[in-house]
PyMOL commands that place a pseudoatom at each C-alpha (Angstrom):
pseudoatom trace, name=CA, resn=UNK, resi=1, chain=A, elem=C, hetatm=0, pos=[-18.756, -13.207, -10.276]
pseudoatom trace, name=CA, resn=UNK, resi=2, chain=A, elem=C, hetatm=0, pos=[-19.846, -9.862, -9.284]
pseudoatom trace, name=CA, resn=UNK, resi=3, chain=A, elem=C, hetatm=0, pos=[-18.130, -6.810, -9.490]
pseudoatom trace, name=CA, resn=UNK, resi=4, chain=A, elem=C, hetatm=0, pos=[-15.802, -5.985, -5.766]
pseudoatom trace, name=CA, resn=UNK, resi=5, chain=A, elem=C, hetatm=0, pos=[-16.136, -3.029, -3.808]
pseudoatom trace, name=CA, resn=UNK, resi=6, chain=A, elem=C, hetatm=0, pos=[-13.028, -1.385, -1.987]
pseudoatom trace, name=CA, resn=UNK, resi=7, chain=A, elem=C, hetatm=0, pos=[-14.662, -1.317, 1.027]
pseudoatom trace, name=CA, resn=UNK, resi=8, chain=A, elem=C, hetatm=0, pos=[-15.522, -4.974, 1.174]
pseudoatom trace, name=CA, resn=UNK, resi=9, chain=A, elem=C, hetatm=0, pos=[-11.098, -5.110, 0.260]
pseudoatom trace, name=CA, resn=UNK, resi=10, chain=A, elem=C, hetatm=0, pos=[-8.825, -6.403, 3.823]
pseudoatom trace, name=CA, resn=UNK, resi=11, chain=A, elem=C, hetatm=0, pos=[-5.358, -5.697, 4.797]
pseudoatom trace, name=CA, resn=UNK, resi=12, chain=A, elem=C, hetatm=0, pos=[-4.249, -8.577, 6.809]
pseudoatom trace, name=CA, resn=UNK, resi=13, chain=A, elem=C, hetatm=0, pos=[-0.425, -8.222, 9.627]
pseudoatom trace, name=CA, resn=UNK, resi=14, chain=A, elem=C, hetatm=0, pos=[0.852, -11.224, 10.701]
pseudoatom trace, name=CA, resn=UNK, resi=15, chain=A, elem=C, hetatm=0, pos=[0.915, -11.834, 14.108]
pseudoatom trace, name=CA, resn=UNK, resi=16, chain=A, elem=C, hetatm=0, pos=[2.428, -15.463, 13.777]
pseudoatom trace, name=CA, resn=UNK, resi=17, chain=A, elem=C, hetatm=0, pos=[5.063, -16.930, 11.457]
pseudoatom trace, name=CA, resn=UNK, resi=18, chain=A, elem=C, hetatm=0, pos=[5.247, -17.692, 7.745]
pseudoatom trace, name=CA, resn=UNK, resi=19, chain=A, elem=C, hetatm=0, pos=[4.695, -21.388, 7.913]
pseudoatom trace, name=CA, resn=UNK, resi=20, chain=A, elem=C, hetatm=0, pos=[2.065, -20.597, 10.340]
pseudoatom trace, name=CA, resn=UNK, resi=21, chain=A, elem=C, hetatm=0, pos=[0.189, -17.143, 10.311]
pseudoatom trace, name=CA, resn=UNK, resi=22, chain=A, elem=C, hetatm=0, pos=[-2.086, -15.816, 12.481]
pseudoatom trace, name=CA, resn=UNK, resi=23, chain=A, elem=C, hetatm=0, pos=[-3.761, -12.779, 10.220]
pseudoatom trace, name=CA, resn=UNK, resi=24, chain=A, elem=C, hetatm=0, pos=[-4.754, -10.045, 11.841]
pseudoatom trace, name=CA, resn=UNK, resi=25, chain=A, elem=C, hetatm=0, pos=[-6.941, -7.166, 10.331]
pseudoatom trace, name=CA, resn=UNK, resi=26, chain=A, elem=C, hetatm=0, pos=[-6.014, -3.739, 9.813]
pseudoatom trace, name=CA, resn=UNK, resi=27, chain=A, elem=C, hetatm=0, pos=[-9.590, -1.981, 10.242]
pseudoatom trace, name=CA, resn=UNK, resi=28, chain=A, elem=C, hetatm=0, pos=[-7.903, 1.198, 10.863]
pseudoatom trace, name=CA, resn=UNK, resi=29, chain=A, elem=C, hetatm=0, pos=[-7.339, 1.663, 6.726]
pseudoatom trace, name=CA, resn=UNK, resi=30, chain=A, elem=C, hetatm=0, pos=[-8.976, 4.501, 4.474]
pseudoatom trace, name=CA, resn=UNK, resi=31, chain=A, elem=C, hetatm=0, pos=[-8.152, 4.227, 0.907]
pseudoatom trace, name=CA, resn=UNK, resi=32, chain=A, elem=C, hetatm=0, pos=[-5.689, 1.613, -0.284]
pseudoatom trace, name=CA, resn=UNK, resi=33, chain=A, elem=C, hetatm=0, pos=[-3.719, 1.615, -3.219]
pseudoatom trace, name=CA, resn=UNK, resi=34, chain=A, elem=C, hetatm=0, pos=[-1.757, -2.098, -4.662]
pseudoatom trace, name=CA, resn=UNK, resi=35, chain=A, elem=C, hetatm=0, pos=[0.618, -1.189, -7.547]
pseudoatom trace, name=CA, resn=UNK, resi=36, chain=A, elem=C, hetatm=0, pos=[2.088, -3.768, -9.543]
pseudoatom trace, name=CA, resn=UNK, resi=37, chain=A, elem=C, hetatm=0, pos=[3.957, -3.054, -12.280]
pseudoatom trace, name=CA, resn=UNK, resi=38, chain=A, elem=C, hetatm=0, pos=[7.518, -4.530, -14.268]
pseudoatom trace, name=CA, resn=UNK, resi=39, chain=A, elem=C, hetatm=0, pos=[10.578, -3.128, -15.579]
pseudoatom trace, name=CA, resn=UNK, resi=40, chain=A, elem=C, hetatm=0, pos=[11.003, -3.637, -19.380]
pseudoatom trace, name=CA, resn=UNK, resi=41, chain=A, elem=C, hetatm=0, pos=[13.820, -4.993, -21.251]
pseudoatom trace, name=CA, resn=UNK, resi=42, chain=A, elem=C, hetatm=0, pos=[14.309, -3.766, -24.942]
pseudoatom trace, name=CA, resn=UNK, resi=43, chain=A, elem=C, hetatm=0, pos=[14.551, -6.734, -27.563]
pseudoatom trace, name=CA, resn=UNK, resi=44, chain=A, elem=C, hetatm=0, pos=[14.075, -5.389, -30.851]
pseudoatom trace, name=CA, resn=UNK, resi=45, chain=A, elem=C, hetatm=0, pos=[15.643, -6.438, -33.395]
pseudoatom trace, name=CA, resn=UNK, resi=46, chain=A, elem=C, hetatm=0, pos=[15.673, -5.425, -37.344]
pseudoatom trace, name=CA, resn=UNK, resi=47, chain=A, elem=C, hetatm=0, pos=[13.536, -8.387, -37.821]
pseudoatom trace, name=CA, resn=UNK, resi=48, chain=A, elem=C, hetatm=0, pos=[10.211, -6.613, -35.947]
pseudoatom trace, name=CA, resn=UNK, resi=49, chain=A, elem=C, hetatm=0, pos=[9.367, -4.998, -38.784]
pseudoatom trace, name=CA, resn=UNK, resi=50, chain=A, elem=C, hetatm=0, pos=[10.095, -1.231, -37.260]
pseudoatom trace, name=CA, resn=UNK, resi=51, chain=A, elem=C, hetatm=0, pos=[8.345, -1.910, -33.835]
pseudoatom trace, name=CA, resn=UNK, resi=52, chain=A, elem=C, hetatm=0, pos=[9.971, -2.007, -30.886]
pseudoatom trace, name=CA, resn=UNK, resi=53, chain=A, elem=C, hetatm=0, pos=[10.109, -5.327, -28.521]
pseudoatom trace, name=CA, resn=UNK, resi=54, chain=A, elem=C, hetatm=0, pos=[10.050, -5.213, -25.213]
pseudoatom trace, name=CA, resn=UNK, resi=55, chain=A, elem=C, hetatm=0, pos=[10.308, -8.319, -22.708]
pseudoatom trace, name=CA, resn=UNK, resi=56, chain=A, elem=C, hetatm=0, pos=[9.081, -7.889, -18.480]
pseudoatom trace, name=CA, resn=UNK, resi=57, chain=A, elem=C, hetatm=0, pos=[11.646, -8.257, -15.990]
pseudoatom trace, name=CA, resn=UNK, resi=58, chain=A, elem=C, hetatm=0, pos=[11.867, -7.961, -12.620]
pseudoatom trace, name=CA, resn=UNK, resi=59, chain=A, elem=C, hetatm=0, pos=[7.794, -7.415, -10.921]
pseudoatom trace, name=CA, resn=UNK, resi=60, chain=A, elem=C, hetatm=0, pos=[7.274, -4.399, -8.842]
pseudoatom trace, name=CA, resn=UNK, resi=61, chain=A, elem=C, hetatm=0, pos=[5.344, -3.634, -5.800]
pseudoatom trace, name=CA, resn=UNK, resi=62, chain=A, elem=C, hetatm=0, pos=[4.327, -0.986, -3.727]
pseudoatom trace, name=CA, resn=UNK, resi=63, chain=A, elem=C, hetatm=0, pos=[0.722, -0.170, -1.087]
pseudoatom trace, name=CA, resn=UNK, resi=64, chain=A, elem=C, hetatm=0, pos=[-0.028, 2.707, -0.538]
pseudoatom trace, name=CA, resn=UNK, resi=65, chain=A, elem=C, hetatm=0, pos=[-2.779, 3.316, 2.008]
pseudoatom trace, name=CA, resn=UNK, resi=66, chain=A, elem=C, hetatm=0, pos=[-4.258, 6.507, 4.834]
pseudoatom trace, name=CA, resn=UNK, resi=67, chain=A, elem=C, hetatm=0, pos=[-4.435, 5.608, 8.308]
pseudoatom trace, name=CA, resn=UNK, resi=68, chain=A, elem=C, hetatm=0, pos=[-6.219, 7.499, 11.200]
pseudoatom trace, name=CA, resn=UNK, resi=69, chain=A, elem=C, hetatm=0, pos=[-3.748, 8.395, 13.734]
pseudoatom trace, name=CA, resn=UNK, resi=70, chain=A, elem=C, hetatm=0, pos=[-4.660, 6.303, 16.555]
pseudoatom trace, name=CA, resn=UNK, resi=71, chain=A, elem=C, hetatm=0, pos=[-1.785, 5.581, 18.831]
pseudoatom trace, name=CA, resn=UNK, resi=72, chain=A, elem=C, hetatm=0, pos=[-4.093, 3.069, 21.271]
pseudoatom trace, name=CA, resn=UNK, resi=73, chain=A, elem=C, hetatm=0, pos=[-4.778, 0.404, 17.518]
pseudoatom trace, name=CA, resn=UNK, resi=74, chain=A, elem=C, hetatm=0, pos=[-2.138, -1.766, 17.634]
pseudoatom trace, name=CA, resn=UNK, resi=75, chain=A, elem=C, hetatm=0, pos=[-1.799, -2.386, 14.104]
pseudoatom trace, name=CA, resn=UNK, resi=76, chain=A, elem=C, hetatm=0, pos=[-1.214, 1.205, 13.557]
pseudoatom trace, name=CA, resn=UNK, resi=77, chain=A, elem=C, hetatm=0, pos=[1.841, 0.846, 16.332]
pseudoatom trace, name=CA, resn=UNK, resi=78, chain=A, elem=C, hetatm=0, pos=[3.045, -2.116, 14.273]
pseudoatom trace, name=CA, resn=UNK, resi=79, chain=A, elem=C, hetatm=0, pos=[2.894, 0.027, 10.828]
pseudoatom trace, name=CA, resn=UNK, resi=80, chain=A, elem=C, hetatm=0, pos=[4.310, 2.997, 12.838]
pseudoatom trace, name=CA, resn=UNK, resi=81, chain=A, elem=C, hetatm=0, pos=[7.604, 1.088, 14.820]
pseudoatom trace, name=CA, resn=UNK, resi=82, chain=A, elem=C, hetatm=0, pos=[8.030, -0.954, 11.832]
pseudoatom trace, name=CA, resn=UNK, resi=83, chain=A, elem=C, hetatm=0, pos=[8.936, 2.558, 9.908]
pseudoatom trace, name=CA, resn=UNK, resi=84, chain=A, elem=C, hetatm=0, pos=[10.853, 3.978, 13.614]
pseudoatom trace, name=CA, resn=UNK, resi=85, chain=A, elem=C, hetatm=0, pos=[12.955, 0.806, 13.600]
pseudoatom trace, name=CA, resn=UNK, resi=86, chain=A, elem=C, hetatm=0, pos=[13.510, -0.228, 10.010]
pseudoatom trace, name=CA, resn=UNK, resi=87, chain=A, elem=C, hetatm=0, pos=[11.827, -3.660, 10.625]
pseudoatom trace, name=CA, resn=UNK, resi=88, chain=A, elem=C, hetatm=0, pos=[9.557, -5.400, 8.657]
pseudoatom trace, name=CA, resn=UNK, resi=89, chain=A, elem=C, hetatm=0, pos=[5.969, -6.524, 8.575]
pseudoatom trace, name=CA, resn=UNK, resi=90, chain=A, elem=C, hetatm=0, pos=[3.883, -9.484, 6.692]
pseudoatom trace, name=CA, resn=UNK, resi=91, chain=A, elem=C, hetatm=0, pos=[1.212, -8.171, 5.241]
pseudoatom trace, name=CA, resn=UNK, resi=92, chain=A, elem=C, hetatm=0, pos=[-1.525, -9.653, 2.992]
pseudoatom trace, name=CA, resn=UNK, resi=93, chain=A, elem=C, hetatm=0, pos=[-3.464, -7.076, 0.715]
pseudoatom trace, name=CA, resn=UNK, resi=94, chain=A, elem=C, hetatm=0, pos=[-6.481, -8.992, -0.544]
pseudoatom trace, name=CA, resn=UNK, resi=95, chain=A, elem=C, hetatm=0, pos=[-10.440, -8.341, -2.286]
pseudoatom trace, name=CA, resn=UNK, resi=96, chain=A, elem=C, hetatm=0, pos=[-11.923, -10.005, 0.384]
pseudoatom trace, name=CA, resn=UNK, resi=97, chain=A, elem=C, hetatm=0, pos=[-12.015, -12.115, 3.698]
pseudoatom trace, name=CA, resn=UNK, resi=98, chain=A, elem=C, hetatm=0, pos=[-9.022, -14.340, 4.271]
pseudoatom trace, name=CA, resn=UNK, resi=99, chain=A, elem=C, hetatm=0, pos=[-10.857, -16.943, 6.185]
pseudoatom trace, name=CA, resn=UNK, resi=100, chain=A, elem=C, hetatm=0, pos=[-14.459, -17.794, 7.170]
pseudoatom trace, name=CA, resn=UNK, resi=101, chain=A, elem=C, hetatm=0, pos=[-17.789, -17.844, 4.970]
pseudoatom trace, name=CA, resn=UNK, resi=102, chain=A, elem=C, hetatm=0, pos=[-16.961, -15.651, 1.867]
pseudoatom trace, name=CA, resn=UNK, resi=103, chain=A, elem=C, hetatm=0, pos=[-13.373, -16.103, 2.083]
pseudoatom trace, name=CA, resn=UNK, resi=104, chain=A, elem=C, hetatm=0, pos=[-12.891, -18.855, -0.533]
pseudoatom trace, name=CA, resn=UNK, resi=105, chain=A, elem=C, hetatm=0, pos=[-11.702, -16.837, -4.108]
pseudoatom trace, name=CA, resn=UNK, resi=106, chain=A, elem=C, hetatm=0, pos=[-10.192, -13.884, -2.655]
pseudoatom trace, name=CA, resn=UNK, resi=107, chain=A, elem=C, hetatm=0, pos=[-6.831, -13.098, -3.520]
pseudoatom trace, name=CA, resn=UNK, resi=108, chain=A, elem=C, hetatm=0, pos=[-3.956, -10.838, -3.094]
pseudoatom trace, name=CA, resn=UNK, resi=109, chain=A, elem=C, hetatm=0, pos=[-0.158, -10.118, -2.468]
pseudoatom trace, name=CA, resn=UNK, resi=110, chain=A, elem=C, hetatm=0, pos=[1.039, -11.654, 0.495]
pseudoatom trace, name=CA, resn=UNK, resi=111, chain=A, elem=C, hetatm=0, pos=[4.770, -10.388, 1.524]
pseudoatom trace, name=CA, resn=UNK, resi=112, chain=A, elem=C, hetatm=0, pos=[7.603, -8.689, 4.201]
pseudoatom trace, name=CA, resn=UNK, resi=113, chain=A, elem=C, hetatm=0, pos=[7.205, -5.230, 3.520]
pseudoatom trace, name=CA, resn=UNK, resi=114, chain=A, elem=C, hetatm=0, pos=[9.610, -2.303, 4.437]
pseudoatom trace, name=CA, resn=UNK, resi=115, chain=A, elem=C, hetatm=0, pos=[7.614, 0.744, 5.363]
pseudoatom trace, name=CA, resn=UNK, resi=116, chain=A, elem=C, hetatm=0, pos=[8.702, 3.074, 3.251]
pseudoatom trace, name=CA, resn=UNK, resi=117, chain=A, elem=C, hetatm=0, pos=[7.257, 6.580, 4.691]
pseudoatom trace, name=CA, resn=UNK, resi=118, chain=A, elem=C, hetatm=0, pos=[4.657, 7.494, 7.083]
pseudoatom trace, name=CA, resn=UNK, resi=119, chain=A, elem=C, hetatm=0, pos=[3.799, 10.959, 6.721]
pseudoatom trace, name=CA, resn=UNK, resi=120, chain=A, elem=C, hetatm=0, pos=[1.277, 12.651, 9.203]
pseudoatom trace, name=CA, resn=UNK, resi=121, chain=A, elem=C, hetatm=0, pos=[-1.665, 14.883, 7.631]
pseudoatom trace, name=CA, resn=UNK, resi=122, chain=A, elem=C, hetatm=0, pos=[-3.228, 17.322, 9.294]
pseudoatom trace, name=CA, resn=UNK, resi=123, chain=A, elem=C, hetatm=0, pos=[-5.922, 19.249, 8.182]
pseudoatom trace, name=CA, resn=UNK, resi=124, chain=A, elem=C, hetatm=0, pos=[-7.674, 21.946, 9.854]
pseudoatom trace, name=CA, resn=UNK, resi=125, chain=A, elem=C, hetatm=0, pos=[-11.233, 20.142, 9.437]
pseudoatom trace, name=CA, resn=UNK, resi=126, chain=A, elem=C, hetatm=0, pos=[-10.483, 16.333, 9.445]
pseudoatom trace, name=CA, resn=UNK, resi=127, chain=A, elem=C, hetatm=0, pos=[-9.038, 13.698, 11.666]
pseudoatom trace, name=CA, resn=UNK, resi=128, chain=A, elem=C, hetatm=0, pos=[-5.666, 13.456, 11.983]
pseudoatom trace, name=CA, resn=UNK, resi=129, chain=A, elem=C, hetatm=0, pos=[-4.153, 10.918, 9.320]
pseudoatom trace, name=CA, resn=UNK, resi=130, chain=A, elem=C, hetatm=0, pos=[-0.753, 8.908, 8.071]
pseudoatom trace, name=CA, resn=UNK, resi=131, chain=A, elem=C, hetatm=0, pos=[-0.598, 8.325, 4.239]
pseudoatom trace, name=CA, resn=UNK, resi=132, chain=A, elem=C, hetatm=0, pos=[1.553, 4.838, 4.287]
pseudoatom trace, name=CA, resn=UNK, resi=133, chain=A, elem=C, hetatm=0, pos=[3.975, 3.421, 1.801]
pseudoatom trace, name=CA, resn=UNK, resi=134, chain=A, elem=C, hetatm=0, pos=[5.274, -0.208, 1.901]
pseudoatom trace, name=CA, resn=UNK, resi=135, chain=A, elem=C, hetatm=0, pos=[7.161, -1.988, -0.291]
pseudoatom trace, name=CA, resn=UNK, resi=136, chain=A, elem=C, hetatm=0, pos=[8.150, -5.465, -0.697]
pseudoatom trace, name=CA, resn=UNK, resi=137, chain=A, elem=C, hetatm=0, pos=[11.783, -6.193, 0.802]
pseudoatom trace, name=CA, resn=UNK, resi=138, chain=A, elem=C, hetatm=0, pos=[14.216, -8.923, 1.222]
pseudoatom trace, name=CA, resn=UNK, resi=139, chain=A, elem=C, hetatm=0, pos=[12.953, -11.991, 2.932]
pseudoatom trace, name=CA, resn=UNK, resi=140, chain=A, elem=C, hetatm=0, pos=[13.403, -15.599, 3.267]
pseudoatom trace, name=CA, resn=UNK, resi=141, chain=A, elem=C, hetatm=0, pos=[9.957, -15.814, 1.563]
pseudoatom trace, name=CA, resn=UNK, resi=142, chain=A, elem=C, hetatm=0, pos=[9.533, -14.033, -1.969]
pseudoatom trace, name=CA, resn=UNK, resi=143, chain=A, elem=C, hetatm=0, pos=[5.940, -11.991, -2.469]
pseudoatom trace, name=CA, resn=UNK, resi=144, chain=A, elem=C, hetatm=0, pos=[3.626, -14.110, -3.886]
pseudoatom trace, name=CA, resn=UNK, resi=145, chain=A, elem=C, hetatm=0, pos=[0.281, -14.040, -5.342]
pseudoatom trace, name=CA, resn=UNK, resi=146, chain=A, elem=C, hetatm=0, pos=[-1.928, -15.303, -2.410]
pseudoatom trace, name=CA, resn=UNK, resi=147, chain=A, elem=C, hetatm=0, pos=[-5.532, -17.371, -3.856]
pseudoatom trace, name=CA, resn=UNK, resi=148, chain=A, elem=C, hetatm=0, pos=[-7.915, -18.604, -0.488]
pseudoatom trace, name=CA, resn=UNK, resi=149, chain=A, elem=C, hetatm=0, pos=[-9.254, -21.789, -1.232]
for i in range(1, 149): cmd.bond("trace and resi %d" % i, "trace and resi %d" % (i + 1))
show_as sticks, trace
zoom trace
């Protein structure tokens, strides 16, 4: 398989429901960031020979993406009253198409997210942009790692 390209990455909202989503995409996105990371649990023992051991624990997740302030694209309204109202918002971050030709092999995080900030940039020579944060919140349906057949 070939190397991916950001640009040819997709940010999906849900329109629908869970057991039955309708997967809209976010066009309006610059550059996106997916961190995944987990907490450690120390383990050593006298027995690892002076190293120390640690064990993962709980997974970690957080996007981080630019936006151009455009107050007419509805997915940047979502993003934006979703922040305002302390809602959430499904959102699937994946390296390619989610359905159609091409789609089958991408992959991604599907989950709720909280929007975590959405701070407006405005510089004297560019359009005006939001950098988002999400982050994965409480939900009836855990994140999960998200493969198109």
């Amino acid at each position: 398989m070939p190397a991916k390209l950001g640009l040819d990455a997709k940010l999906y909202r849900n329109t629908g429901t869970y057991a039955a989503p309708t997967w809209d995409l976010i066009g309006n996105v610059r550059d996106l960031t997916l961190n995944l990371e987990t907490g450690e649990a120390d383990v050593s023992t006298r027995s690892n020979n002076g190293w120390r051991a640690t064990v993962s624990t709980l997974k970690d997740a957080s996007l981080e993406f630019e936006m151009v302030w455009d107050t007419a694209d509805s997915d940047f309204g979502a993003i934006r009253d979703a922040f305002l109202n302390n809602t959430t918002v499904e959102i699937a971050v994946l390296d390619g198409l989610i359905t159609g030709t091409g789609s089958s092999g991408s992959q991604g995080l599907r989950a709720s997210f909280r929007i975590a900030s959405f701070s407006r940039n405005e510089a004297l020579e560019e359009a005006i942009t939001v950098s988002v944060t999400a982050k994965p919140t409480y939900s009836a349906n855990p994140p999960s790692w998200m493969s198109v057949a």
